[in-house]
Each structure stands twice: as structure tokens, then as C-alpha cells.
C-alpha positions as CSV (number, residue, x, y, z in Angstrom):
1,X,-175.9,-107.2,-85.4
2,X,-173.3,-105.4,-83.3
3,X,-169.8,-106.0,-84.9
4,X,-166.4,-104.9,-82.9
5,X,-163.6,-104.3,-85.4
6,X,-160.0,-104.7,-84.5
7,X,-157.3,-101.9,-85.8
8,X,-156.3,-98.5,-86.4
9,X,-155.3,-98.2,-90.2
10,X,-156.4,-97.8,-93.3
11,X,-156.9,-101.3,-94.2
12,X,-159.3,-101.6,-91.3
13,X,-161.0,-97.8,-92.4
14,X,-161.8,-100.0,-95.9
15,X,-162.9,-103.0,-93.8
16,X,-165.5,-100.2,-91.9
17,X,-166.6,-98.5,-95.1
18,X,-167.7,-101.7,-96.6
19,X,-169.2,-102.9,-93.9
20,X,-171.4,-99.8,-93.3
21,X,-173.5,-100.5,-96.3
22,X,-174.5,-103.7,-95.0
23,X,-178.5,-103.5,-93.2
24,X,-177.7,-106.6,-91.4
25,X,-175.3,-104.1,-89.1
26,X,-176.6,-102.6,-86.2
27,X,-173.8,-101.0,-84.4
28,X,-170.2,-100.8,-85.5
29,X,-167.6,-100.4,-82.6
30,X,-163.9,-99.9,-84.0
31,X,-160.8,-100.3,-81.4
32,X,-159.0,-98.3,-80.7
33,X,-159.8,-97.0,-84.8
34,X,-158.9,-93.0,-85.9
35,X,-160.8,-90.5,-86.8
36,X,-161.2,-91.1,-90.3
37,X,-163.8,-94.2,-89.1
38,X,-165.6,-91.9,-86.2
39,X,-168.3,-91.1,-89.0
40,X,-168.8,-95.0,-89.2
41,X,-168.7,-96.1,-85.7
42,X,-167.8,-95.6,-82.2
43,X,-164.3,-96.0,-82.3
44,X,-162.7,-97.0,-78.2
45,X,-159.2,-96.5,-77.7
46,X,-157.6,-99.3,-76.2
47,X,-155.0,-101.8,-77.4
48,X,-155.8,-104.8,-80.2
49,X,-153.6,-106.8,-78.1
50,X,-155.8,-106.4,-74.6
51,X,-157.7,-109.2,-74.5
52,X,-159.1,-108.7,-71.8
53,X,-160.0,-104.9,-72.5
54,X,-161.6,-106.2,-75.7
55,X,-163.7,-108.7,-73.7
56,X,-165.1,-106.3,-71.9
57,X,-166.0,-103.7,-74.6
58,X,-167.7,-107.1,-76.1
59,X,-169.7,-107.6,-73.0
60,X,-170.6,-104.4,-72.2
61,X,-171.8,-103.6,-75.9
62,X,-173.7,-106.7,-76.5
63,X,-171.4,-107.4,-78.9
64,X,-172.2,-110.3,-81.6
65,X,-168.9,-110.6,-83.7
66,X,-165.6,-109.2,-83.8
67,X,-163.8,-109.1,-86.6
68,X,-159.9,-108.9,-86.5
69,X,-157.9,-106.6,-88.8
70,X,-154.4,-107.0,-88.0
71,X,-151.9,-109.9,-87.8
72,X,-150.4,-109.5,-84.2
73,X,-153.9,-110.5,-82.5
74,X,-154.4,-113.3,-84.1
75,X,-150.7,-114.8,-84.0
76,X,-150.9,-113.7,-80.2
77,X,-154.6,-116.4,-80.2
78,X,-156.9,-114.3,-79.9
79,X,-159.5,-116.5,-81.6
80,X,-158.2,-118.9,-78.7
81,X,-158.8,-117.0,-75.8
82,X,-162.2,-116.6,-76.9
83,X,-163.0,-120.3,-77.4
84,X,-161.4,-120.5,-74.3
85,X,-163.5,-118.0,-72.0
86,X,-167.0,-119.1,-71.0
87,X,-168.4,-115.8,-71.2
88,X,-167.1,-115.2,-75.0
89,X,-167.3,-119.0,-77.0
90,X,-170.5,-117.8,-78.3
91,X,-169.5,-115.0,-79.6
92,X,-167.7,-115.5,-83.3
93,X,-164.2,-113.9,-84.2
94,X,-163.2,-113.6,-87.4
95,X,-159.6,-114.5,-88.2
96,X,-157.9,-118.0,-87.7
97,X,-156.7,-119.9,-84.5
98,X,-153.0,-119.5,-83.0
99,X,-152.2,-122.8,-85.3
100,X,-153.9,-121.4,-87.9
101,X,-152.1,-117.8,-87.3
102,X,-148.3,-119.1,-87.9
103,X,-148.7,-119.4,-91.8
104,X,-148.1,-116.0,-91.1
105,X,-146.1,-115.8,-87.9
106,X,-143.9,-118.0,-88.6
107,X,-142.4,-118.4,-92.0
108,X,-140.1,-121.5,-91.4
109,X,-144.1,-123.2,-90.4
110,X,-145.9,-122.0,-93.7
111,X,-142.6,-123.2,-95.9
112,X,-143.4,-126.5,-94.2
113,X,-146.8,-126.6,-94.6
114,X,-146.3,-125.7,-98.5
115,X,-143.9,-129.0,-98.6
116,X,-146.3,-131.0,-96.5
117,X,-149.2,-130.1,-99.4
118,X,-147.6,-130.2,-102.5
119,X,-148.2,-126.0,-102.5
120,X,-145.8,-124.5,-105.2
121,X,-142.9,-122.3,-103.7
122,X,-138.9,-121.5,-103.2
123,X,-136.4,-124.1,-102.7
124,X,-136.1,-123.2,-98.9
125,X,-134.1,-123.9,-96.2
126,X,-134.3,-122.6,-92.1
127,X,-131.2,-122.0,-90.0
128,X,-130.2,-121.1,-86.6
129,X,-127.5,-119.4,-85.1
130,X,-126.5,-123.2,-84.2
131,X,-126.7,-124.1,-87.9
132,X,-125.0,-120.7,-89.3
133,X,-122.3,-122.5,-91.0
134,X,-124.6,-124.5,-93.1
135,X,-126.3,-121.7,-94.0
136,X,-123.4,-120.4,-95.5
137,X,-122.9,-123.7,-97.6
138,X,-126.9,-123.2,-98.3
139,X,-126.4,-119.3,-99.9
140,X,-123.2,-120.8,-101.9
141,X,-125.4,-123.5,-103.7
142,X,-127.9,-120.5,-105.3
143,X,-127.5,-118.0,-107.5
144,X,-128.1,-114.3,-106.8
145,X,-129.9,-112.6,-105.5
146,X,-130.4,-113.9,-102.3
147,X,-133.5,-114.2,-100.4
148,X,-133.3,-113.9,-96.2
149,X,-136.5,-113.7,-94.1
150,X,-137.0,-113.5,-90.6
151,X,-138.6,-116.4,-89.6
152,X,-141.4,-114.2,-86.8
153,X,-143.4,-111.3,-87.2
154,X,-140.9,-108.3,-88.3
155,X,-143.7,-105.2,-89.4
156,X,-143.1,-105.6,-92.9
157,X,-139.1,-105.1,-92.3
158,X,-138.3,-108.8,-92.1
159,X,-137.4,-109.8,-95.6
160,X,-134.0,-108.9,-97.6
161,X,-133.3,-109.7,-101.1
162,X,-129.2,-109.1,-101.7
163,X,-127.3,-109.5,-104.7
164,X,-123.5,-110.2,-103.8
165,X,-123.2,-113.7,-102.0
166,X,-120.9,-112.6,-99.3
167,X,-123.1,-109.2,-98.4
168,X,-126.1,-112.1,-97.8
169,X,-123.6,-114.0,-95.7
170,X,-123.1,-111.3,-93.7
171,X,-126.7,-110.3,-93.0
172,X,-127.6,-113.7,-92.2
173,X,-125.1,-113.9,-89.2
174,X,-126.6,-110.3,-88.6
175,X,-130.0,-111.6,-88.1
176,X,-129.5,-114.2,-86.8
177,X,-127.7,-112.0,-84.1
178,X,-131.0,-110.1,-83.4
179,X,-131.4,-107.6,-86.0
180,X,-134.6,-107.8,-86.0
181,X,-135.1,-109.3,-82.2
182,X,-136.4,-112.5,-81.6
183,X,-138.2,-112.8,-84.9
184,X,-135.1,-113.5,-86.7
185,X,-134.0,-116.3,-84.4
186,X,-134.2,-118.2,-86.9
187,X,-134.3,-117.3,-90.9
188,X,-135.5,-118.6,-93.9
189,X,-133.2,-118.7,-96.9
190,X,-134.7,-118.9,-100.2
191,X,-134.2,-119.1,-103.8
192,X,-135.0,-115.9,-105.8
193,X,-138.1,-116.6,-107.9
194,X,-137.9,-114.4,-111.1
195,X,-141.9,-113.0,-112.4
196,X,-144.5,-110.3,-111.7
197,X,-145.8,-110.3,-107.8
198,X,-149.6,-110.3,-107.4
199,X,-152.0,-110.7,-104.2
200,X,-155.0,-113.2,-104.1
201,X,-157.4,-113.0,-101.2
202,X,-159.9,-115.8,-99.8
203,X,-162.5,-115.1,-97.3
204,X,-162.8,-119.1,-96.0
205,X,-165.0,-120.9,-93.0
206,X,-162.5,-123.6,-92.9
207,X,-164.0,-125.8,-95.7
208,X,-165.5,-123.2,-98.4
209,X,-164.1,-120.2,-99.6
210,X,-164.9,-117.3,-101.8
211,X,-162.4,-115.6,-104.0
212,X,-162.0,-112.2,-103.7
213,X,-161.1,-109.7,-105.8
214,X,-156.6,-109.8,-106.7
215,X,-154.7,-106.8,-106.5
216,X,-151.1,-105.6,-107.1
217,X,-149.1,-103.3,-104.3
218,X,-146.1,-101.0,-104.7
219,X,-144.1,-101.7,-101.8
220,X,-141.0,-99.8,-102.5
221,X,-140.2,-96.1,-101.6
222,X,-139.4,-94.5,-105.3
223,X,-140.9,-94.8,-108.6
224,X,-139.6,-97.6,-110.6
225,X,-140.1,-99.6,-107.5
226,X,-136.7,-98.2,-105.9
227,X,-135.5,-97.3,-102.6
228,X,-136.6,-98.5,-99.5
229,X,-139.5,-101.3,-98.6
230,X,-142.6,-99.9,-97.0
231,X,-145.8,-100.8,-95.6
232,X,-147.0,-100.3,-99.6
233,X,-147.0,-97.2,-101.6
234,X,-150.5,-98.3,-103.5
235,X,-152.4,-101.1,-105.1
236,X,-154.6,-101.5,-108.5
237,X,-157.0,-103.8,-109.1
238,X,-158.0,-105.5,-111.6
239,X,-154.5,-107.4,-112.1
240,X,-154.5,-107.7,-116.6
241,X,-151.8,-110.7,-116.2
242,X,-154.3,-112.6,-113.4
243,X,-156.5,-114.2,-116.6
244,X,-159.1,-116.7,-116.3
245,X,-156.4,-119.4,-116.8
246,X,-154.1,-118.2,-114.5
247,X,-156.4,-118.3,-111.8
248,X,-157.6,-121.7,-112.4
249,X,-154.5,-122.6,-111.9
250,X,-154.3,-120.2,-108.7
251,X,-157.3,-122.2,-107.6
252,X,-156.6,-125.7,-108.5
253,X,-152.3,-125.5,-107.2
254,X,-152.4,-122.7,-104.8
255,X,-155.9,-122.2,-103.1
256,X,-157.8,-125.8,-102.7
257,X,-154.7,-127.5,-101.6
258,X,-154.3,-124.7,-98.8
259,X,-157.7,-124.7,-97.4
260,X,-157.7,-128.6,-97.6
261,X,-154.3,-129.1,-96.1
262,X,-155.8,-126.7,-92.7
263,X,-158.1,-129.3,-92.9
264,X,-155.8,-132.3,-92.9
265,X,-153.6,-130.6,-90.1
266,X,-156.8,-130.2,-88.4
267,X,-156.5,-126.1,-87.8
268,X,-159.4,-124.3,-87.1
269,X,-159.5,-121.3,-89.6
270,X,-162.2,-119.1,-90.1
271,X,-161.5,-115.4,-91.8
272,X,-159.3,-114.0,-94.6
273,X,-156.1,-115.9,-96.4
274,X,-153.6,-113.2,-97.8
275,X,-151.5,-115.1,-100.7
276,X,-148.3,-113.4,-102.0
277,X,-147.8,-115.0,-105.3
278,X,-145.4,-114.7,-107.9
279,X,-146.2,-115.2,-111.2
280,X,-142.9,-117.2,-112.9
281,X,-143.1,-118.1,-116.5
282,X,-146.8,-118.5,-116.5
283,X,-147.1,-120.7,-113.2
284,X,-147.8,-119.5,-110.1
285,X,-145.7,-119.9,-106.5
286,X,-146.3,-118.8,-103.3
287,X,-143.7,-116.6,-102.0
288,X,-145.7,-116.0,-98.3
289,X,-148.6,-116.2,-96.6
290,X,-150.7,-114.0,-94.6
291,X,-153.7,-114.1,-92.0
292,X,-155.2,-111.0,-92.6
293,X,-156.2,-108.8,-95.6
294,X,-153.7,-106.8,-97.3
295,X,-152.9,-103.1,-96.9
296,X,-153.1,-101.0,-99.3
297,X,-154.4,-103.8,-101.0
298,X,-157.5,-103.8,-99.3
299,X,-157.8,-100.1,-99.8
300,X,-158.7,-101.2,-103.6
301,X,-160.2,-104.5,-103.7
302,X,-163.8,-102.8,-100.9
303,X,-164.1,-100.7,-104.0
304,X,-165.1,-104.1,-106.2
305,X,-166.6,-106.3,-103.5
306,X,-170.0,-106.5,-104.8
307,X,-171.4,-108.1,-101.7
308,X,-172.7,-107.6,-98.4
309,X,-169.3,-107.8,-96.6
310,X,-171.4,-108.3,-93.1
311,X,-173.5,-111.4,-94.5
312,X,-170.3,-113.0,-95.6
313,X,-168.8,-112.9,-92.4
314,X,-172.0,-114.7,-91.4
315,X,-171.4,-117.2,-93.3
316,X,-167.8,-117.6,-91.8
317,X,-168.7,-117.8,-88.5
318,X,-171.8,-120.5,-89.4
319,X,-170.1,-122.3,-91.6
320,X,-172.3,-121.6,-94.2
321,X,-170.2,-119.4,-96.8
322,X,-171.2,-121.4,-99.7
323,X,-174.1,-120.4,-99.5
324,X,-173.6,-116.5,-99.7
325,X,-173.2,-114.7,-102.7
326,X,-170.4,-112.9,-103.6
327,X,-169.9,-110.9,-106.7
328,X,-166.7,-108.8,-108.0
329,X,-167.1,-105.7,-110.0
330,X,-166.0,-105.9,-113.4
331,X,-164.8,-102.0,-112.9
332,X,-161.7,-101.0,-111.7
333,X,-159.8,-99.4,-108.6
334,X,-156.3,-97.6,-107.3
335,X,-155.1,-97.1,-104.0
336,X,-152.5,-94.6,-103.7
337,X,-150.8,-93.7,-100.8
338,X,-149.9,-90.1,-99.1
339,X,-147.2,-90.5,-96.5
340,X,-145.2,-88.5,-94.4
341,X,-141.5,-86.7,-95.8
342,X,-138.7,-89.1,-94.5
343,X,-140.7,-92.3,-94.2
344,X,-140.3,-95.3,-94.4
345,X,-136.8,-93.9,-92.3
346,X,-137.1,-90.9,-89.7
347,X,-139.9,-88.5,-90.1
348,X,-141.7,-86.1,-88.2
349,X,-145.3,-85.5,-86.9
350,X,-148.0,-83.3,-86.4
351,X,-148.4,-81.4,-89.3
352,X,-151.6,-80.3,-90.7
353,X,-153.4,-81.8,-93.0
354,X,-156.0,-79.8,-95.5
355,X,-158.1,-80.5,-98.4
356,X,-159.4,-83.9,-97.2
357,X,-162.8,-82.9,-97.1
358,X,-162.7,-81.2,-100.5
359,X,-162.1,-84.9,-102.2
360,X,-165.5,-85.7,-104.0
361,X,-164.0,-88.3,-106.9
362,X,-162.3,-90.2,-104.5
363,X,-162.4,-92.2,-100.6
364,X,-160.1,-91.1,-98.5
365,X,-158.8,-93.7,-95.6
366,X,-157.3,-92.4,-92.9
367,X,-154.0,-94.6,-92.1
368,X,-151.8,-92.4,-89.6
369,X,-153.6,-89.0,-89.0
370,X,-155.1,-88.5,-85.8
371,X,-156.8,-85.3,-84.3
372,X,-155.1,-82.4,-82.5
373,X,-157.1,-79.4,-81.4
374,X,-159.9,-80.6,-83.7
375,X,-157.7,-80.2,-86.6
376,X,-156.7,-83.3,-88.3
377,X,-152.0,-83.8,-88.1
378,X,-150.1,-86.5,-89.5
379,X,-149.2,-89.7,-86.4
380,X,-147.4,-92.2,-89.0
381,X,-144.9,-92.7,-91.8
382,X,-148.6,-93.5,-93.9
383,X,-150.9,-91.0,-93.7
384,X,-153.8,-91.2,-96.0
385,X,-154.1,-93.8,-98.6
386,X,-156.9,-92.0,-101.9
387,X,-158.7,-95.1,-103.6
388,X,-160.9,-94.4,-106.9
389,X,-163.4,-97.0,-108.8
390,X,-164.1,-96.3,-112.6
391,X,-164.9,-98.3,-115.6
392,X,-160.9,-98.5,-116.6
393,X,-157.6,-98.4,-114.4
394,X,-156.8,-95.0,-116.2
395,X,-159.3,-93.4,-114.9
396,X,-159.8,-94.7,-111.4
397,X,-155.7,-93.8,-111.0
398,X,-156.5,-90.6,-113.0
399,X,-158.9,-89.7,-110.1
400,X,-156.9,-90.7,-107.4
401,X,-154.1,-88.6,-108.6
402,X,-156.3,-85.4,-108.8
403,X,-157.7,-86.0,-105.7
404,X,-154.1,-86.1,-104.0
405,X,-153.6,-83.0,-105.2
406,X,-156.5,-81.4,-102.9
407,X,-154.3,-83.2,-100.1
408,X,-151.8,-80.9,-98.2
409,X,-149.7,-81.1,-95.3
410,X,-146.1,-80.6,-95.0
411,X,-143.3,-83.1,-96.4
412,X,-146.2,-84.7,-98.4
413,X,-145.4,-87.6,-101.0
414,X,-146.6,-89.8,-103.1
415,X,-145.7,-92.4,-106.0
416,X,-146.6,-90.8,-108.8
417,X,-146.4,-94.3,-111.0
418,X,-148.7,-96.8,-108.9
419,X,-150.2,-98.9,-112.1
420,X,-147.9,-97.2,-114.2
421,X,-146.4,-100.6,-115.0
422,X,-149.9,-102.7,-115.4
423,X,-151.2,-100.0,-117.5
424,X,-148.0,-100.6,-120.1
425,X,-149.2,-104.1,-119.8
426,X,-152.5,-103.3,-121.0
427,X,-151.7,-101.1,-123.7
């Protein structure tokens, strides 16, 4: 079949690769893509949030499926508008409807859907700038640190985690004064949950799912996990603490009463389920949601998919994913990524990068480095994110890590610890 992919990053580079080994694909179309994914498809540049651009390049390629990487899209209804259109109900998209979309674009809606179905999370409560005072009262009732999330869509930037009461005071009014626009209209204030983060992925057709493979990112700036929040410095996969108990109760608290409770609300949701879990004395909680696959999670957990990626979306869009196979690797992957000098603050571009094709241990995604003059320079604060699959997690970060070292461009850096902590876990 002819599949249309939606994005530009590395996340949807993994998405590409994997589906590339499939033989039920005919033609892969990426948009607008990078040049990284050129050798897997025909990548056309134009804007995920076009609609109406993207229905064309799905009419004028014959175009069977598309498949939607990032979150914007599909909070914006893009599975909607093509329900909608005559010309494109036919045609499947993979990712959930506008209703479906606000687990993720709107955190003050996932919090109450999580009460509504007896899904383990925070205490929570949302405020307004109307309601500011309250919130005040709110933050005074916890104990630090204090947890303040933007309630909309804020690129990762959305979420602060402060340790002196009247410091979170003051950033709520700040928020809720437009520091991050209209997202944080309204914010979410939430007990800090104390554990070990991990992310669990379900590909689901609205009434079966398959688990996918878990992973754990590194979203700060610094080894040790210090510094600034980014996009995600790396993930691992396996996760050693995700045990066959723990994810049973995963399954039975977290996962079933999700996909069951979109049924119950009656929200048409076909494609990926993102949970950010915590793992608190043992028990798991659900500190967010999201509609899409993870990156640089992603960028580790293609690596153990053993299954036609292509076939499963099949089943999505037929409702017949129970009846696909889908196997995990019992071998292990690490993401790391390569980003830009200055990032996730000011940083500059255009710098050449060299080496990439001398990486034979390793895949190399392509996250913000686009082509100038045929050579390839860095376009974003993420550049290139090097993922590695071996028997153990020593040796797939091992790999990684030499790889990186072919990698040059000016202001280059990496983590030099992803796993670092899971390994000690291990040991």
C-alpha cells in the first residue's frame, strides 16, 4: 500500500525505518520529512498542519493510509477532517479523533478522565486566573515540590516542578498570565509523586491493543539529570524495574481501564497511547498522557519491534489488531541524542556535520539537520539522535557512544550517562 507519514523528526525517521521493512508497503511518502528519511521515501515539504495540502498529496498519490507522527495534527482533528471530507473517509489515519486528542492537549481533560475511570494519578486540582486565589490555598495544602502544568499544548516547556512554596505561587500567577500563551490559561496543580519515571506504549484500534515495547528517557540538559528540560537527551530499552509483575499491574490499573473508559466516553481512537508513568513504591501512576509515540523513546523501542509495523497499522485501521502478531525482542537498545551547543536555550545553526556516514554499529536518525549545498548542517537544538540494539544494554549504549564519536560538527554534545542509572540497577 501507499502510506503518507506525517513529521519531520527523528521519532518519525524511526517510524520510516521500521516501516520500510514491511513488503505490504508500496510507496512511502513523508511530509514535509528531512533528509535523513529521503533514502526511505519521497519526502514533500509542506506543513503537518495543512490539511488541505495533505489532502491533496493523498489524492494525487493514491494514497491508502496516513499515519500521523506528531501531537499538534491530531489535537488540531485531523482524523476529523478526514471522516468529514467525502473524498478522504475511506482513506484510514492513524492517530485518534479531536476528543480522543485532548488526553494529550489538554491536561485538566485527561486528569478528569483518570478520575472518571478509577486510573491511578496525582491529587490534582485546575485553576484559572478567576480561581488564582484558591490556587494559592491549593499549593499551601501540599508539600514540596510543587507540580504546575499548563493545561494546552506547550512543546515540552509546559511543566514546572518548584521546591519553595511561595516561588510556585508566583509562577502560577505567571502562567496563568500567559507565560506560555494561551496554553496555560488554565494550569494544573499537582502533588509531587516520589519513584522512578518510565514510558509504556499501546498501539490500539479502539477495543484491542498490543503492548509495545517500554522505555526510559533522559529529559534533562546535564548528566545526573540536571539543568534544563528538553525534548529528551536519550532513552534505553529494556526498562530492568518494568518486571512481569509490574506490568500486570500496568495492564490491569493503567492500560484496560484506559482503552475501556474511550470506550465508555464513546471517543473514536485508533493509533498509538504514550503513558508517562511513575513507578511509586511498587505501584504505578500516571503522571500524563500522550497521543503520539515518544521521542527519543521511539528512537529505541523500532529497534525491538519484532513485527511488521505496516500490518499492524492494518489492523488499526480494520479493526482487527487482535489478530496481528506482535513480538518484542528480548535484546536490548539506547537512544542517544547529539544536539546543538546552547540548546535547549539559544543556539546557532548551520554547522557541518561529518562522520554520519562512517557509523556502521549504529542507526543514525536525523532529528534537526537538513541540507545546505549538498552538505548536511545542523536546523535544531536536536540534531541527530544514535540508537544501537545488542544482546545487553551495555553494549547497545557501548555502541552508541562509539558511534557518536564518528559524529562532528561544531558545539556538539551529548549525555555521556543515558542508562547510566538503569545499568547500576542491573548490576
Amino acid at each position: 500500500m501507499n502510506i503518507l507519514l506525517l513529521g519531520s523528526g527523528g521519532r518519525e525517521h524511526a517510524l520510516a525505518w521500521k516501516m520500510k521493512q514491511s513488503a505490504l508497503l508500496k510507496k512511502l511518502f513523508i511530509a514535509p520529512g528531512n533528509p535523513g528519511m529521503s533514502q526511505l521515501g519521497k519526502c514533500i515539504n509542506l506543513d503537518v498542519n495543512d490539511f488541505p495540502a495533505i489532502k491533496n498529496v493523498v489524492l494525487n498519490n493514491d494514497v491508502n493510509m496516513v499515519i500521523v507522527g506528531p501531537e499538534e495534527p491530531l489535537v488540531r482533528g485531523i482524523y476529523d477532517y478526514f471522516l468529514a471530507d467525502k473524498d478522504l473517509a475511506h482513506i484510514p489515519v492513524i492517530g485518534p479523533s479531536k476528543l480522543g486528542a485532548a488526553l494529550e492537549g489538554s491536561k485538566d481533560s485527561a486528569k478528569q478522565f483518570m478520575l472518571r475511570h478509577g486510573i491511578p494519578t496525582a491529587r490534582y486540582k485546575s485553576f484559572t486566573k478567576e480561581t488564582l486565589q484558591d490556587g494559592y490555598a491549593f499549593l499551601a495544602s501540599l508539600k514540596a515540590p510543587y507540580v504546575l502544568k499548563a493545561d494546552g499544548l506547550a512543546a515540552g516547556k509546559g511543566v514546572l516542578i518548584l521546591d519553595n512554596l511561595q516561588e510556585a505561587k508566583d509562577q502560577l500567577k505567571s502562567m496563568l498570565n500567559g507565560m506560555f500563551g494561551a496554553s496555560s490559561a488554565t494550569v494544573v496543580v499537582e502533588e509531587f509523586l516520589s519513584g522512578v519515571e518510565l514510558s509504556v506504549f499501546v498501539l490500539t484500534d479502539g477495543k484491542n491493543y498490543k503492548l509495545l515495547p517500554e522505555a526510559k528517557d533522559y529529559k534533562r540538559i546535564g548528566n545526573g539529570d540536571t539543568g534544563l528540560n528538553t525534548g529528551g537527551m536519550g532513552s534505553v530499552s529494556p526498562v530492568p524495574f518494568a518486571t512481569p509483575d509490574f506490568m500486570k499491574k500496568v495492564t490491569a490499573q493503567i492500560v484496560e481501564p484506559t482503552i475501556l473508559g474511550l470506550q465508555k466516553d464513546c471517543i473514536p481512537y485508533k493509533g498509538f497511547i504514550f503513558f508517562g508513568l511513575i513507578n511509586a513504591g511498587g505501584n504505578p501512576f500516571v503522571i500524563e498522557y500522550n497521543v503520539r509515540m515518544g521521542d527519543p523513546e521511539t528512537e529505541s523501542v523500532m529497534l525491538r519491534l519484532d513485527a511488521d509495523l505496516v500490518d499492524l497499522f492494518e489492523g488499526v485501521a480494520t479493526g482487527s489488531l487482535d489478530k496481528k502478531t506482535c513480538s518484542i525482542s528480548p535484546k536490548s537498545a539506547a537512544a542517544v541524542v547529539c544536539v546543538s551547543g546552547g540548546y535547549p536555550g539559544d543556539f546557532e545553526k548551520g554547522f557541518k556535520i561529518t562522520g554520519v556516514d562512517d557509523v556502521t554499529d549504529s542507526i543514525v536518525f536525523n532529528a534537526g539537520a537538513q541540507l545546505s549545498d549538498n552538505q548536511m548542517v545542523t536546523s535544531g537544538g536536536r540534531v541527530l539522535v544514535v540508537s544501537s540494539g545488542a544482546d545487553t544494554l551495555k553494549e547497545a549504549l557501548e555502541k552508541s557512544y562509539r558511534s557518536l564519536e564518528k559524529i562532528e560538527f561544531q558545539g556538539k554534545y551529548f549525555r555521556t550517562d543515558i542508562g547510566k542509572d538503569v545499568m547500576q540497577s542491573v548490576l
